[in-house]
C-alpha positions in Angstrom: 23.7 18.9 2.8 22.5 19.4 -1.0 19.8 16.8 -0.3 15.9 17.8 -0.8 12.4 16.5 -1.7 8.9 17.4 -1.2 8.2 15.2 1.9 11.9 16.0 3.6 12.3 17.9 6.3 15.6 19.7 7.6 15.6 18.4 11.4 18.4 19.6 14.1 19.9 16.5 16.3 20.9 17.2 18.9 22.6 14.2 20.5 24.5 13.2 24.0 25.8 10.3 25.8 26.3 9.5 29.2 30.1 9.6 29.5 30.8 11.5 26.1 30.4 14.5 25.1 27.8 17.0 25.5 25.2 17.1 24.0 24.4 20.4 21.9 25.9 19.2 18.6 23.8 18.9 15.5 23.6 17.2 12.6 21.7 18.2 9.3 18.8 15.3 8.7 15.9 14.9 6.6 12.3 13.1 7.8 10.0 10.9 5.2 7.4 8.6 5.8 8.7 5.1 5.5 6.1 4.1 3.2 5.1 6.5 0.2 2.8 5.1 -2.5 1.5 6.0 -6.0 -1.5 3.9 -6.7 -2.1 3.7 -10.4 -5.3 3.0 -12.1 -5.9 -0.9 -13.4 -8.6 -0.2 -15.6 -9.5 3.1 -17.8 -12.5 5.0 -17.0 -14.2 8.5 -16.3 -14.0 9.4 -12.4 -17.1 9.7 -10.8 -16.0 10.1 -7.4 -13.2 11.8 -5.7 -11.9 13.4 -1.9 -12.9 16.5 -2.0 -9.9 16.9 0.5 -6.6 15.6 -1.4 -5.0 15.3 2.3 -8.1 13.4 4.3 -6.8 10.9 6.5 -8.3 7.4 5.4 -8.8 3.9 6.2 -7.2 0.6 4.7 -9.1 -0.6 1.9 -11.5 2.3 1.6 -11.9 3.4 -1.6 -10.1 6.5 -2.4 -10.8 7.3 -6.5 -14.2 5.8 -8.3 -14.5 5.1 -11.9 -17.0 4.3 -14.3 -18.4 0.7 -14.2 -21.5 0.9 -16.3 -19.9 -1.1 -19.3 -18.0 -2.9 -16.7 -21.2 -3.8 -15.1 -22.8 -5.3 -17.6 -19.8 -6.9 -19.1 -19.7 -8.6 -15.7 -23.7 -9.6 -15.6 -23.1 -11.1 -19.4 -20.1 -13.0 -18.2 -21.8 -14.1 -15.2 -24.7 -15.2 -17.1 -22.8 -17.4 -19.9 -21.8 -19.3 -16.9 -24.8 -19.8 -15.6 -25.6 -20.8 -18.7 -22.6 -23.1 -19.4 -23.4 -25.0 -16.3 -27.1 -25.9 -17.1 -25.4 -27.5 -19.7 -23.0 -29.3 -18.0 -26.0 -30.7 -15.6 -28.1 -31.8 -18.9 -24.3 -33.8 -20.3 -23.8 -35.2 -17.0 -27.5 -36.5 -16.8 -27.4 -37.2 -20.7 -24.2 -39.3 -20.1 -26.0 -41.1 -17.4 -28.9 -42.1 -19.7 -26.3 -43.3 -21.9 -23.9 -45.3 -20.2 -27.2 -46.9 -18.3 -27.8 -48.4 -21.8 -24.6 -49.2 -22.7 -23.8 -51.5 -19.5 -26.9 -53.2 -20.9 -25.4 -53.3 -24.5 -28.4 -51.1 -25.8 -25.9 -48.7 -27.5 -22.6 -49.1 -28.9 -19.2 -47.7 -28.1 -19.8 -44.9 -30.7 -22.4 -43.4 -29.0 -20.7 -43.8 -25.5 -17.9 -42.5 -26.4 -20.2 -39.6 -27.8 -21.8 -38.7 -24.6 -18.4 -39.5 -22.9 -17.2 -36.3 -25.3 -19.6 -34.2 -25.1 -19.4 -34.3 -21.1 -15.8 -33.1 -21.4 -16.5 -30.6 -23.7 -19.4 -29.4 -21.0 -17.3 -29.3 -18.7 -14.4 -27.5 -20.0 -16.6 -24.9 -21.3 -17.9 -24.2 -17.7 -14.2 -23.9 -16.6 -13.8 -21.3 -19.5 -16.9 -19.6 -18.8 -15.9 -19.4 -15.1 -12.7 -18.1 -16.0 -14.0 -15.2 -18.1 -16.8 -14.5 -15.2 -13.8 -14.1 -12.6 -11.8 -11.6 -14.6 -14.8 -9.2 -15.6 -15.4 -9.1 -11.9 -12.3 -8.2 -11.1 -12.1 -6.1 -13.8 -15.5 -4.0 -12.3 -13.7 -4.6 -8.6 -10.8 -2.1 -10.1 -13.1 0.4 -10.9 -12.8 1.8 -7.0 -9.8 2.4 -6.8 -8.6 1.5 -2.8 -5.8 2.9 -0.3 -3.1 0.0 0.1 -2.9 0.8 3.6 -3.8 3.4 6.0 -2.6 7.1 6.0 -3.0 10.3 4.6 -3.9 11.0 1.1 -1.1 13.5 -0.6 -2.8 14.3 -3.8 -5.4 13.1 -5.6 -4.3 13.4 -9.2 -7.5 13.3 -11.9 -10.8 15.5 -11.2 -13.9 14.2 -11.3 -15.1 13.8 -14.9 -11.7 13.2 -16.1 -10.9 9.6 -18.4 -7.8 8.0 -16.2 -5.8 5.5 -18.6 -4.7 2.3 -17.1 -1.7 2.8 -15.0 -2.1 6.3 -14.8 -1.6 7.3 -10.8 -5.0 7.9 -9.3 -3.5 9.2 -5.6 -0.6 9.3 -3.5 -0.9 8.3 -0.3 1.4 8.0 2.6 1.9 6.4 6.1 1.7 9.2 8.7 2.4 6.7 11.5 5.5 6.0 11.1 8.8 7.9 10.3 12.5 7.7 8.2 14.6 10.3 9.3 18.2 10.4 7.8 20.8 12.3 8.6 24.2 12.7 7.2 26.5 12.9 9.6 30.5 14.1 9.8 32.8 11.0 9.9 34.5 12.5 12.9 31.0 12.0 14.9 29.7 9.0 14.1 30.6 7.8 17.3 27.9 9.6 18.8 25.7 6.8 17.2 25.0 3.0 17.1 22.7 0.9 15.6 19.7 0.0 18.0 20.3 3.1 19.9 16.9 4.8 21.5 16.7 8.3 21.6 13.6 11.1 21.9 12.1 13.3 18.4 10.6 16.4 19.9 9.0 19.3 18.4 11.2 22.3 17.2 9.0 25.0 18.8 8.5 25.0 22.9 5.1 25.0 23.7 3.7 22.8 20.9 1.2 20.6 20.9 2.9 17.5 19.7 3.9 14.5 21.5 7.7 13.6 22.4 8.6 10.4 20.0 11.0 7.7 20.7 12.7 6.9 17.6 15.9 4.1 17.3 18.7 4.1 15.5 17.8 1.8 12.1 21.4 1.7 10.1 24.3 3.9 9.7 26.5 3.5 6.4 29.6 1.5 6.3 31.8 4.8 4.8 31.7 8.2 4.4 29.7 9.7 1.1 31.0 12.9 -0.5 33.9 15.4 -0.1 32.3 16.4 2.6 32.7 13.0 4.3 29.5 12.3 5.7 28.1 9.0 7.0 24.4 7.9 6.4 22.3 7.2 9.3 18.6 6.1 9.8 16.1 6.1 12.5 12.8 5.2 12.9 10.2 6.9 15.1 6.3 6.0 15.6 3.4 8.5 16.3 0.2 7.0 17.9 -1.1 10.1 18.6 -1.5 10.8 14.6 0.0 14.4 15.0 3.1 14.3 13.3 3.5 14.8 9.9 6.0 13.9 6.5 7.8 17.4 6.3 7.6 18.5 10.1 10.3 19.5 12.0 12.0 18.6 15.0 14.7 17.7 16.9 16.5 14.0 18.1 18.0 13.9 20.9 18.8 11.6 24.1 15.6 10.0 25.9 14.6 12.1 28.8 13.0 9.5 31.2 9.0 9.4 31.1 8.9 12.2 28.8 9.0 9.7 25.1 6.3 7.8 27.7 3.9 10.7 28.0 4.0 11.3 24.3 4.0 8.0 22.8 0.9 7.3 25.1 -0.9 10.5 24.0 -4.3 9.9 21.7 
């Protein structure tokens, strides 16, 4: 097939139909998890915390790489501060306004100093906006010091060790979803009949005996026309694992559902 990555996985399928041929024919594929992401770092810092285990299963949201956040700390605390600060001043203008426009609805003052007070209330208040503004980013700036898994899986690689400075956008991890599967195969024009879209069929372990569960899996897409001399058409299914067994890079074989046994496996914990 030519075809290779890290996370493939040569698979044979072995596919049958009632009414066609038999089965026993196979068909070169390769098996990725659907999704495979490398989480960069949004701020710069020294890592202070890592995985000791660069392949631990974890959580969504749980943070994965931990960076530095003194000077993001207090950058956030000084933020936070100026506006606390900028809206004790906003209470004094609004309450200095008052005073004001108290006396000027009894023609104690003149316009020029109502419109003073009316100016200086604006001002208050778009410096509270401002200082608000500036308060939100540093937090969200110190929030991007842990560094979190966008969804849950298995971790790949963790890429800095602990005491090394990460540069924004550098890739902190690789993480991938273990619970869900792409396997593609590219097969002869001349077969493609063996397939349709929305077909179900069974993923089972290569070796007899093993411990993992039979998947169902269904036929996602096959290619409008043949790639390559060798005239092969592109076909994707999709298989879930609740059990959590299965693996990117494990092989097995595809084949037609055997009844209750995708049930036994699919059920498995």
């Amino acid at each position: 097939m030519g075809r290779k990555s890290g996370w493939f996985a040569l698979l044979c399928l072995a596919v049958g139909a009632a009414g066609g041929p038999p089965s026993g024919f196979e068909f070169a594929a390769e098996v990725v998890a659907v999704r495979d992401v490398r989480v960069p770092a949004e701020v710069a810092g020294r890592v202070v915390q890592r995985p000791e285990n660069e392949t631990a299963a974890v959580k969504a949201d749980e943070v994965v790489v931990a960076l530095d956040d003194v000077f993001l700390a207090a950058a956030s605390q000084a933020a936070q501060a100026a506006a606390d600060r900028a809206v004790a001043q906003e209470e004094w203008a609004v309450l200095e306004f008052g005073r004001i426009k108290k006396l000027f609805d009894r023609k104690t003052v003149g316009e020029a100093e109502f419109d003073q007070g009316t100016l200086k209330l604006r001002e208050a208040r778009t410096r509270v906006i401002a200082a608000k503004a500036l308060a939100h980013e540093a937090e969200q700036r110190l929030a991007r010091t842990r560094i979190r898994a966008p969804f849950a899986g298995k971790l790949v690689r963790i890429y800095p060790q602990r005491g090394e400075y990460l540069q924004i956008g550098a890739t902190a991890f690789r993480i991938v979803d273990d619970s869900s599967f792409k396997i593609i195969a590219y097969v002869p024009a001349d077969r493609i009949g063996l397939l349709k879209v929305g077909q179900k069929v069974a993923v089972a372990p290569e070796r007899a005996g093993s411990p993992l569960p039979v998947l169902e899996a269904t036929i996602f897409s096959i290619a409008a026309a043949a790639e390559g001399r060798a005239r092969t058409i592109r076909v994707e299914a999709r298989a879930r694992d609740a059990s959590g067994r299965w693996r990117p890079g494990m092989t097995g074989r595809l084949g037609p559902v055997m009844q209750g046994a995708v049930r036994r496996g699919a059920d498995e914990k």
